[in-house]
N, C-alpha and C positions, 0 to 999 in steps of 0.2 A: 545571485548576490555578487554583483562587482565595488571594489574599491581600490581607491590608489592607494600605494604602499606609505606615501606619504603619509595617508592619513594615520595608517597602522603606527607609523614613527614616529608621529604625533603624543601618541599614549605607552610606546614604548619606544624612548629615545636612546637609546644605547643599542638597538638594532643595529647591526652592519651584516648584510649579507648582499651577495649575489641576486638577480630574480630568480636565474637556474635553482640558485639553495634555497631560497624562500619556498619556495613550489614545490620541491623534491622535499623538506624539511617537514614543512605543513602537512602535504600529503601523508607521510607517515606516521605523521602524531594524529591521524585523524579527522583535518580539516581538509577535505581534496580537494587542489586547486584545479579545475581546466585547463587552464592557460591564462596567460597574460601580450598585455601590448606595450613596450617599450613607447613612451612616448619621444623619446631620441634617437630610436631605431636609426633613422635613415637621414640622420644629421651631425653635419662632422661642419669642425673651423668656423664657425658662427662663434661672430665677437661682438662686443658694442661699439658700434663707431661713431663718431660725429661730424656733421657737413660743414664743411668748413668755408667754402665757396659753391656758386651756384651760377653756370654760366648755360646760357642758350646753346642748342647743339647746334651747327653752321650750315647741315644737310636738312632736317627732319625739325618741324613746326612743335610735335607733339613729345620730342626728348630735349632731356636738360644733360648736362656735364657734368657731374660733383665729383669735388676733392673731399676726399673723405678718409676723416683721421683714424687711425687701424691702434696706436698703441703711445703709450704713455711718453716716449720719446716724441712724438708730434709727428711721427710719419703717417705721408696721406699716399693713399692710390685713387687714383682715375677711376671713376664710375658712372657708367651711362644711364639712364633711369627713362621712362616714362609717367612713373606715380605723382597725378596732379596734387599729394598734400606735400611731398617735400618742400623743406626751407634751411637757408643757413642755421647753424646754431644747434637743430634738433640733435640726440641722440638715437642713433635708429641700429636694428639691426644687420649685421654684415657677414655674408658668405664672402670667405676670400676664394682664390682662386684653387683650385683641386677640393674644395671642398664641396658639402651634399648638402642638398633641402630635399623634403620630404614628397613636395608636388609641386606642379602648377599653381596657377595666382586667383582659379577657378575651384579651389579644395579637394580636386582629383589627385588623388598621391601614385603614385609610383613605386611598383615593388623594388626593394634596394637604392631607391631615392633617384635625385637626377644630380650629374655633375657639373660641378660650372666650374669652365675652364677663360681663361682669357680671349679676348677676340674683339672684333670691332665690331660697332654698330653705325652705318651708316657712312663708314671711312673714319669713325673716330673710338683709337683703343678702349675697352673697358677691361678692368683688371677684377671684378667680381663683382657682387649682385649683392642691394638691399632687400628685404627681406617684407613679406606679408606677412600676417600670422597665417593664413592660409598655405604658403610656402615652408612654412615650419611645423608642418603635420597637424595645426591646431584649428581653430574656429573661434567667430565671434560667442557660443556658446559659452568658453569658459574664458573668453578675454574681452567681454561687453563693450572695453573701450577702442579697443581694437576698429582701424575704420573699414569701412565696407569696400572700399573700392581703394586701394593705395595702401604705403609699405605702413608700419603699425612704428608708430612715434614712440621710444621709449621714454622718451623727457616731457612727453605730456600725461605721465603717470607719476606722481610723485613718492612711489613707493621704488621708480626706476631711475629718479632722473640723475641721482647721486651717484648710478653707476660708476664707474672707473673706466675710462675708455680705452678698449684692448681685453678687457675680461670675458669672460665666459658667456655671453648671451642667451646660451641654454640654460646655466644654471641659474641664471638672473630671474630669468620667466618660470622657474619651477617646472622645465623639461625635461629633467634628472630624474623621473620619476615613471612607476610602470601602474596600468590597471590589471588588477586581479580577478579573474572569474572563479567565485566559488560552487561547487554541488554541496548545498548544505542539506543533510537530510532533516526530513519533518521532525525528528525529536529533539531538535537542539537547536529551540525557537531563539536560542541567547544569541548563537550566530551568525543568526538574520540582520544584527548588528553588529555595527565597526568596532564596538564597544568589546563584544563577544570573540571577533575574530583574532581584537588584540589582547586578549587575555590569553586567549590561545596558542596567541605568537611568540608572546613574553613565556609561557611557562615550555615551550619547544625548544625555545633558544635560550632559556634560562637567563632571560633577561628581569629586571625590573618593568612591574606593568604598573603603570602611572596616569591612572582614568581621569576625567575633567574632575576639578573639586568642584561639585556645587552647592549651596548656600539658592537659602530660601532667601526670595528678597520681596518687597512690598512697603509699602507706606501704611500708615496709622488707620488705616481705616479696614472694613471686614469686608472682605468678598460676600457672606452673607447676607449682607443689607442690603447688595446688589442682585444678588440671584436665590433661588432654591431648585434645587434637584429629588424629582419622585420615581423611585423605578419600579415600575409595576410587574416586571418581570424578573424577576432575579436568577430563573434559571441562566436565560438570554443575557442577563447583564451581570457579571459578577461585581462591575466596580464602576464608578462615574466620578471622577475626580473635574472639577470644573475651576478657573481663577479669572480677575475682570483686569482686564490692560485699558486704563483712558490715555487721552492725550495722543491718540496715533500720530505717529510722522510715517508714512509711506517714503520708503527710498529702494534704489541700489543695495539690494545685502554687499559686503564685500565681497573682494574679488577670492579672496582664501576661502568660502562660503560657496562662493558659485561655482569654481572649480571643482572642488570636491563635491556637489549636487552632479554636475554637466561629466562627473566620473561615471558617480552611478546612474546616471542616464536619465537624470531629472533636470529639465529646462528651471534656469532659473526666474523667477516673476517680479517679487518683492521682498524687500527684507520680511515681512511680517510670513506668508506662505513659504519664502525661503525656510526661514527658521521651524516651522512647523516641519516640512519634508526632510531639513538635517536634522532634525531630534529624532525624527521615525529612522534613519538610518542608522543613526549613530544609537538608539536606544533597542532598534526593533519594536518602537511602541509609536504606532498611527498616534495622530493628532491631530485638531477639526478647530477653526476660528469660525467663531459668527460674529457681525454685525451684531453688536449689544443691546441697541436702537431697534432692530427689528424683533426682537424678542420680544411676543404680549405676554403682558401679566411676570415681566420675568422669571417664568419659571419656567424650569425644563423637565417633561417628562416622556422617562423611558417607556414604550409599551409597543405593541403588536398594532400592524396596520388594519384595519377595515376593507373588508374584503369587496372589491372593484376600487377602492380610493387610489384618485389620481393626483404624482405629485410632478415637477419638474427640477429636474435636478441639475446642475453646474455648467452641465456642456449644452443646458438648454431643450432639451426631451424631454416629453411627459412621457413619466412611468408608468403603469397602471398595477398594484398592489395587491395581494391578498394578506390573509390572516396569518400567513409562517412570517410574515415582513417584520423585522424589528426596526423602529424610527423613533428618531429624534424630535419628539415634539416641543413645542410652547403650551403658553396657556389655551390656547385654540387652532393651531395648526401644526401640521410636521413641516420639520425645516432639513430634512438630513435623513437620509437612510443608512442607519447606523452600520459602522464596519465598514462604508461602500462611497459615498460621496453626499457631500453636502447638498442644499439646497441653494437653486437664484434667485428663493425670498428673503434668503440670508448672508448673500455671501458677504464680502469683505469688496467695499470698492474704494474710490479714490477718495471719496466724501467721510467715508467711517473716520467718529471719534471716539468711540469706546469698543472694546472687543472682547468678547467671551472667550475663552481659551478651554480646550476638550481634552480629556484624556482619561480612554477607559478603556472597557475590558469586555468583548462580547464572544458569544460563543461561535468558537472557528466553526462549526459544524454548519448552526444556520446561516451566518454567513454565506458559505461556500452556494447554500442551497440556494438563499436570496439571489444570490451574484447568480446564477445560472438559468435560475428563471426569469431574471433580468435583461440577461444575456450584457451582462456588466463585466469589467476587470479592469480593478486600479490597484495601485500599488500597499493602497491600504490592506485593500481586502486581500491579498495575495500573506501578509499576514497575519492579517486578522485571523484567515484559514490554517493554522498551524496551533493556536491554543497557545496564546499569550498568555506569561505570568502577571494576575493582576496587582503585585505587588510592585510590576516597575514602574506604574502607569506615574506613581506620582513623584518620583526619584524624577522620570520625561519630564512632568508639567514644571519642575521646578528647576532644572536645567534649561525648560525655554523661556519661562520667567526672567531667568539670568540673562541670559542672551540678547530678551530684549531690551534690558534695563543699560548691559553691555552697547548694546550696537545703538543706544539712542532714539529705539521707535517706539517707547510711550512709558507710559508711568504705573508700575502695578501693583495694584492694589494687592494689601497686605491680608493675608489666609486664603483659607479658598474654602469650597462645599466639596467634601467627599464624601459618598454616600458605599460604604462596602458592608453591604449586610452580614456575611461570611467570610470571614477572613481566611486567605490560605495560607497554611505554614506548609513548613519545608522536613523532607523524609529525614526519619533517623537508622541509619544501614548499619547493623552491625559489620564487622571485619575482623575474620580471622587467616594473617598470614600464610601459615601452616598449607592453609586449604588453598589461597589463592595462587601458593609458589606452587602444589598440587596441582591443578589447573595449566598453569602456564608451563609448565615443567622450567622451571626457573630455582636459582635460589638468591631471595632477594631478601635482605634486612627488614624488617619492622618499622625503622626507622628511615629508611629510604623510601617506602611505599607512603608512610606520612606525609614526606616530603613530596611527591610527587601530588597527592593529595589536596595538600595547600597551594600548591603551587596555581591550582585552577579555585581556588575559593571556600574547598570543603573542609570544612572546620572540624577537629578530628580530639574526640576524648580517649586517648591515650589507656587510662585506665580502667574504661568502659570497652576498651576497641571499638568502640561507635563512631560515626562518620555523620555530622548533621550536615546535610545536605539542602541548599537554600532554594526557595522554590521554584528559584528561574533553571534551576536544571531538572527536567521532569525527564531526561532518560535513567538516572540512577536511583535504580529502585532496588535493588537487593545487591545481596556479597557479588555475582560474579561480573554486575555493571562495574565496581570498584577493583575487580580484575581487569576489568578492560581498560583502566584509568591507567591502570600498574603498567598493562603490558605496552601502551601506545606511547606514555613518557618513561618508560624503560627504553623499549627501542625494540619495534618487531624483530627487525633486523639481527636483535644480538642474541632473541630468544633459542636456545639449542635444540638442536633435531633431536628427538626423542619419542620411542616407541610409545604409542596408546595404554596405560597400565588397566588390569582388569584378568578376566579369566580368560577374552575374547581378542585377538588384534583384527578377526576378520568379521564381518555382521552379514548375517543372512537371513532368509524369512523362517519365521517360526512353523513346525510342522503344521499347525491348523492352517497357518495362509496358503501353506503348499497343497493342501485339499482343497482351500475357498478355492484355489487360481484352477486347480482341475476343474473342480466343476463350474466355476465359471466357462471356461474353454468350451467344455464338453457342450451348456446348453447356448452358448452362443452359435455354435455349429449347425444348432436346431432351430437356429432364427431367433432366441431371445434376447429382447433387451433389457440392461437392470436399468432397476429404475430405485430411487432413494424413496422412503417414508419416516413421518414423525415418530419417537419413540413416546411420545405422550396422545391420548388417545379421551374420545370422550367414555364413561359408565355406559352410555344408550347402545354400545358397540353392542354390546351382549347380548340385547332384547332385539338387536338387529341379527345377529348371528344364531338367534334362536334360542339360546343355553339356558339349561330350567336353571331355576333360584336358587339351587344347590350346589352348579356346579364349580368344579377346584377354581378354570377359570375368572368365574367371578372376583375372585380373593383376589385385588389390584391393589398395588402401594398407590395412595392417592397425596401427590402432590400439595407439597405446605403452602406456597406462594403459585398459584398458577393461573396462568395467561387469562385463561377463562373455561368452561365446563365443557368447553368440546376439548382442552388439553388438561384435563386436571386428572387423568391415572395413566400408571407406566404402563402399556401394554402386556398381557399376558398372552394371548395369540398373533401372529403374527397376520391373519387373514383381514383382519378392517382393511389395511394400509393397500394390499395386492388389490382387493376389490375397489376401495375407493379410486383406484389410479383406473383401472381396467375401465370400472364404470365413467370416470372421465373421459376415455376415448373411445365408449361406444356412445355416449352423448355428444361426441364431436362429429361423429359418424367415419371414425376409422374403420373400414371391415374388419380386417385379421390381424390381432392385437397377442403378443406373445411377450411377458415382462417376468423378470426373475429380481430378486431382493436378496441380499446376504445382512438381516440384522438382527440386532438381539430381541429376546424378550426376554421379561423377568418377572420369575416367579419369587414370591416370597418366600421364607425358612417360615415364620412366625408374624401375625398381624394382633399389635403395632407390632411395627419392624424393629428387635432388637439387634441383627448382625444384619450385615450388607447381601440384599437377595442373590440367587442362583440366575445369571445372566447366562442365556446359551443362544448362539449364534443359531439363528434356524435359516435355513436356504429354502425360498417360498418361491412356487412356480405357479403363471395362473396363465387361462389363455381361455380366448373366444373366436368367433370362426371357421376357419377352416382346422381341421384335425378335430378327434374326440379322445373317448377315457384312455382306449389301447394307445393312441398316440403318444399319450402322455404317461403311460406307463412305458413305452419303447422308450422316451426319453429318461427316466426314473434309473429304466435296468440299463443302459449305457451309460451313466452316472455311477452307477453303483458297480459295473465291471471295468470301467476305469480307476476306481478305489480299492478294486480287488478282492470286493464283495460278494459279485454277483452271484459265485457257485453255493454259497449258503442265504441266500436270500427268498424270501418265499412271501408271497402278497394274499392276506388272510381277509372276507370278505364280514367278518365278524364285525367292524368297526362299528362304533358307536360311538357316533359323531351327528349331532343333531343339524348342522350345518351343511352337511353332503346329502346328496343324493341316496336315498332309502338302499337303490337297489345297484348303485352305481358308484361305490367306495370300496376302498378296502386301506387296513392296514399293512406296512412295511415293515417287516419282519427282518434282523439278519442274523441268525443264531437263534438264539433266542432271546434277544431283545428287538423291540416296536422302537424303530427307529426315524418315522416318517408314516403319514398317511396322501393318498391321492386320491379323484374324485371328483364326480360334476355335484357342481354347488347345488342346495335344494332351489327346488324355482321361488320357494316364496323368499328366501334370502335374497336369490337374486333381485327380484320383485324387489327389495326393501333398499336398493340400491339402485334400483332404478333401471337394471340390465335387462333385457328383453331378448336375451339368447342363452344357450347353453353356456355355463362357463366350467371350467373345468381348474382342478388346483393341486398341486402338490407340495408336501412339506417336509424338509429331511432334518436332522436334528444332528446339525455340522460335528458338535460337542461329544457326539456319539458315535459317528460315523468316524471323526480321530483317532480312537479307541481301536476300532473294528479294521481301519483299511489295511491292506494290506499291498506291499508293492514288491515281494520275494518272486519272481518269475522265475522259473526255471525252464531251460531247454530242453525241449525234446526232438530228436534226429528223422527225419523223414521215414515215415512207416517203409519197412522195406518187404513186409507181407501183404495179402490183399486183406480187404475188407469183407464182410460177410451183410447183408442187407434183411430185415426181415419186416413187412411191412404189416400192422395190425389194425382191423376194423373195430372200434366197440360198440355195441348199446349202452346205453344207460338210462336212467334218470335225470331230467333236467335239473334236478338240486343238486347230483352228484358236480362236483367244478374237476376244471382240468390240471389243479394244481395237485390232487389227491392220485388221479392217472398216473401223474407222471413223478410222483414222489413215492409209486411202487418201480415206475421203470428204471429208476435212479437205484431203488434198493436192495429190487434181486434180480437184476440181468449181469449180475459177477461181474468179476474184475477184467472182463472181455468189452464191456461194456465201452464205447468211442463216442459216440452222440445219439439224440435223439430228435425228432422234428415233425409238430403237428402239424398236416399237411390238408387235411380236409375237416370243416362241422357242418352236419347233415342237421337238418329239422324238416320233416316234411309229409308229403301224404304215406309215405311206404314205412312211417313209423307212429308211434303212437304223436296221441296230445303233447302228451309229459314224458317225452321220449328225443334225443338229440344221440347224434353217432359223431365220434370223434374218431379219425382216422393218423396213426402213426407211423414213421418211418425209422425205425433202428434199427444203429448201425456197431457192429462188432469188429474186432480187431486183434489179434494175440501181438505180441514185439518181438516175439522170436521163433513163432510157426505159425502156418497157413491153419486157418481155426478149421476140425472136423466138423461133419452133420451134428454128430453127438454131444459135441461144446454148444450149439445155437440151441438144440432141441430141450438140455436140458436146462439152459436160460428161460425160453419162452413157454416153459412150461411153469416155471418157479411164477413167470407175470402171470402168465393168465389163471393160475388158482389163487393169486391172490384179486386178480379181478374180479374174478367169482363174489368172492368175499364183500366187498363193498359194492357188488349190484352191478358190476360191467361185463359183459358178457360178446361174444365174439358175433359179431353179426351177420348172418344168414344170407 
């Protein structure tokens, strides 16, 4: 968003500042300036002067001589010139000598300008230089009359010719002036206009802000009789405001018009498109003329394109459309691709005597989409993309109304067609003091914050402490936007340093994240990666994952408004989501696929749901290819001995879980709470997913394991006695499991006991069918003497009679 300051001064004319203060001032309050470009930067001693005489140079065919009058006393200085328009009489502009022009006579400027000093040309003195606009940092863009080739006549402008000879020349031309680059963010579509920025500047500077008055104007007859407007989409279109201008006179907009367009970087064309691109600046509301005349059936309507329709649009391209497209049609064609640029079955040429005049309101969203699949960008659309309020649109059409009726290019007919199905009104925020000088750590009156309040527009009930907020501001939605008002025309700057109030000044992560992050850690080390899933899931999950018609799972809160029946219940397992992803990348044909998830599920209290269900974090590990169950249970118990669990941890092979593998599951145990279960999937689940390998899954129940971790380590000092080694063979039974082994080797090998480690499983001809040999290695240790025979013999006595007991036996 650029504009000259001028224009800002325009609407608020008690302004006096610096551009430095402007800039620095603005930025503060909220509206960031970039920077700006002095457009007198590099121009110093430029006057008005006038040729008083005009003789042939005596050397050189292609220079003249002028006497050339400098100031109100009649003094002339000697001027050498080549520019074939001069003539006696003109008033033109004059660098005297020591002073600056901004470039060359070629529009190339010069950093810090060029100086012009006295000298000859030719053998004959020149005391200073007439002046191009090109030479004076400018262009025929914002000075039309300006000649292309030779110095710029001030006296063939009659807005100049009445100069004073000796005055100012910069100030004459309106070179006292700077352009301003704004970063206006997306929520504050208002100062997208000049209109905006100087409401802005007035309430910074605590100026009076003084916007154009406008006044509907029209003659006797109905813009109705001439047009009707239908819009078939009202999502797409909130508002269609339309009025008919006959009688066009095409000209020259003026030259305070073109300038200010040739600021913000819009080439000027006509008065009639002039006026259209200054109301979109000056309002932030696009506006669209048609040829009247080409308009069938004069009607206009709003609807969605036909998908392959082909249109050609202003710069003369055909488009090719589909069905997101919103256009501008007639009674039988589209003339405009609304938001985006007209049509050249419509536009406006030198022949138009009537003209339709646009101004409405579409949605930034599709817009943005249209324009991109277009591969479009015009200034409309730039913001049309930001979500116009559709309430300015006709405040615009009746400001350019004015204007035209103003500058003389046609006659307009009086009312118009708006068509606003849904009217938008404007927020009403409560505000309470108290809390906002809370917030800011400020202490600021009641009657100060009103004041700042109004100062940008929002109209403030006192007695209510309510704040009706009008609806061209769509960032102020609740009390702490209206802090933000307080603190930015308060003055950041003045706001006092002040500690964070609360129980807390420092913030840290809460102890369950300090658990998710370990095990995160832990099984990324193991190669996995998380991966996100829906917390909404379809009912079919269940009869996928097997679960008879009874089970708890089943009992899901089932969504009031949902997407559709594959998202219509809140998850109560966390396994659909692992296996849908896993199963996606064994259909992709990833080999070795390792993916972990940290997310809730929720189980109900009571169905219908009277209190808000039991959400617990569960940490879901799945994986196919390389590695099996033991894999996955090495990664389980590293998880769980870096929580400080693993010495009470025990994996019971009891599980009943229809989903896992019959023979190849077990529950996780820590204490005596079932904390997690792991396990290869059953093949026909896998099967129902489509998976055609083993898959394997684990589940730990975060909410649980919080409770349980434990991170008290204590030191202990390097053994200074030896170790004592005892290594033991068993038989068994293949039902007996090894967790039974070694949950006697745990319980009576005394408090000599140091480690244990199974080191061999036998199954084989030298033992029965139903027969397997587990072979162990323990190891003993005292802390303060070398253990006797007598201390091991009558440990490994205590194991092996209770081996006896459960069926293990020493092996032969």
């Amino acid at each position: 968003m650029n504009t000259p300051l001028s224009w800002i001064k325009a609407y608020v004319p008690e302004l006096e500042c610096t551009e430095k203060e402007y800039m620095d001032a603005m930025t503060l309050s909220g509206t960031k300036v970039e920077g700006y470009e002095k457009f007198d930067e590099d121009l110093d001693k430029i006057i008005v002067g006038k040729i008083q005489k005009i003789e042939k140079h005596p050397d050189a065919d292609k220079l003249v001589v002028c006497q050339v009058e400098i100031d109100a006393e009649g003094n002339t200085v000697q001027i050498v010139t080549g520019a074939p328009n001069v003539k006696e009489g003109q008033k033109v502009p004059v660098v005297l000598a020591g002073g600056r022009v901004a470039g060359g006579h070629d529009g190339t400027k010069t950093p810090g300008g060029i100086k012009i000093k006295k000298g000859k040309l030719r053998g004959v003195e020149s005391f200073g230089m007439m002046c191009s606009i090109e030479e004076l940092g400018s262009s025929t863009d914002y000075y039309p009359d300006a000649a292309e080739d030779g110095i710029y006549i001030l006296s063939d402008n009659p807005e100049y010719a009445k100069a004073e000879v000796g005055s100012d020349a910069i100030e004459l031309l309106g070179l006292r002036d700077a352009n301003f680059e704004y970063e206006v963010t997306s929520n504050r579509v208002d100062c997208f206009g000049v209109i905006g920025i100087a409401r802005e500047a007035a309430a910074t500077f605590r100026k009076p802000f003084c916007p154009p008055v406008v006044t509907e104007v029209g003659n006797d007859e109905k813009a109705s009789d001439y047009i009707s407007v239908e819009i078939k989409d009202e999502k797409l279109c909130s508002r269609y405001v339309t009025r008919v201008v006959k009688d066009i006179k095409l000209a020259p907009s003026p030259e305070w018009m073109q300038r200010r367009l040739a600021a913000c970087g819009i080439r000027p064309i006509n008065n009639i498109v002039d006026i259209t691109n200054y109301v979109m600046e000056e309002y932030a509301q696009p506006m669209h003329a048609f040829d009247y005349d080409t308009i069938e059936d004069h009607k206009i309507i709003v609807r969605t394109a036909e998908k392959g329709e082909k249109f050609v649009t202003l710069d003369g391209q055909e488009r090719e459309l589909d069905d997101s497209i919103l256009m501008i049609c007639d009674g039988k064609k589209p003339v405009g691709i609304a938001g985006i640029m007209g049509g050249e079955n419509s536009m406006i040429s030198d022949n138009v005597k009537t003209m339709l005049f646009e101004a409405a309101c579409f949605d930034g969203t599709n817009i943005r989409l249209s324009g991109k699949k277009l591969g479009m960008r015009t200034d409309a659309q730039a913001k049309f993309e930001k979500g116009l309020d559709p309430n300015t649109a006709m405040e615009a059409m009746n400001r350019a109304c004015q204007l035209i009726e103003e500058l003389g290019a046609g006659t307009v007919v009086g009312g118009c067609v708006d068509v606003y199905p849904n009217k938008r009104e404007g927020n009403v925020v409560a505000y309470d003091p108290d809390k906002i000088n809370s917030l800011l750590g400020t202490d600021i009156s009641e009657d100060e914050m009103i004041k700042y309040f109004e100062m940008v527009d929002l109209e403030v009930d006192k007695d209510k402490r309510e704040v009706h907020v009008p609806s061209w501001r769509q960032d102020v939605l609740r009390w702490c936007d209206l802090a933000e008002e307080v603190a930015r025309f308060y003055g950041y700057d003045k706001i006092p340093q002040t500690l964070p109030s609360g129980e807390a000044t420092a913030g840290k992560l809460s102890y369950q994240n300090e658990i998710e992050n370990i095990m995160r850690t832990v099984v990324e080390q193991s190669g996995f990666s998380e991966g996100m899933t829906y917390s909404f899931e379809s009912p079919k999950v269940f009869d996928k994952l097997l679960l008879d018609e009874n089970d708890p799972a089943r009992k899901a809160i089932v969504i009031s408004n949902p997407l559709g029946e594959d998202y219509s219940v809140m998850r109560t397992l966390s396994l659909n989501g692992m296996l849908t992803s896993l199963a996606t990348n064994y259909n992709r044909k990833n080999k070795d696929v390792r993916l972990y998830e940290l997310a809730n599920i929720y189980l109900p209290k009571s169905l219908p749901l009277e209190e808000l269900p039991d959400e617990r974090m569960q940490f879901t590990l799945g994986m196919y290819g390389k590695g099996d169950f033991f894999e996955m249970k090495g990664v389980i118990e590293a998880t769980l001995e870096k929580l400080g669990v693993a010495k009470d941890t025990r994996f019971t092979p009891e599980s009943d879980r229809p989903y896992l593998h019959p023979g190849r599951r077990a529950d996780i145990i820590v204490g005596d709470e079932t904390v997690g279960f792991l396990g290869e999937i059953h093949p026909e689940v896998a099967d129902n997913y489509g998976i055609g390998t083993k898959v394997y899954v684990a589940v730990l129940d975060v909410k649980s394991l919080t409770g349980l971790a434990d991170f008290e380590i204590k030191y202990e000092g390097v053994a200074k006695f030896p170790a004592v080694t005892r290594d033991i063979c068993l038989v068994m039974n293949k039902s007996l499991m090894a967790g039974q082994v070694e949950e006697i080797i745990k319980k009576y090998s005394g408090e000599f006991l140091e480690d244990y480690n199974l080191f061999d499983v036998y199954e084989g001809e030298q033992l029965g069918s139903d027969e397997k040999s587990l072979a162990y290695s323990i190891r003993f240790r005292a802390k303060d003497r070398t253990l006797e025979e007598k201390d091991i013999t009558a440990a490994m006595d205590k194991i092996l009679g209770k081996m006896k007991e459960i069926g293990a036996v020493i092996r032969q």
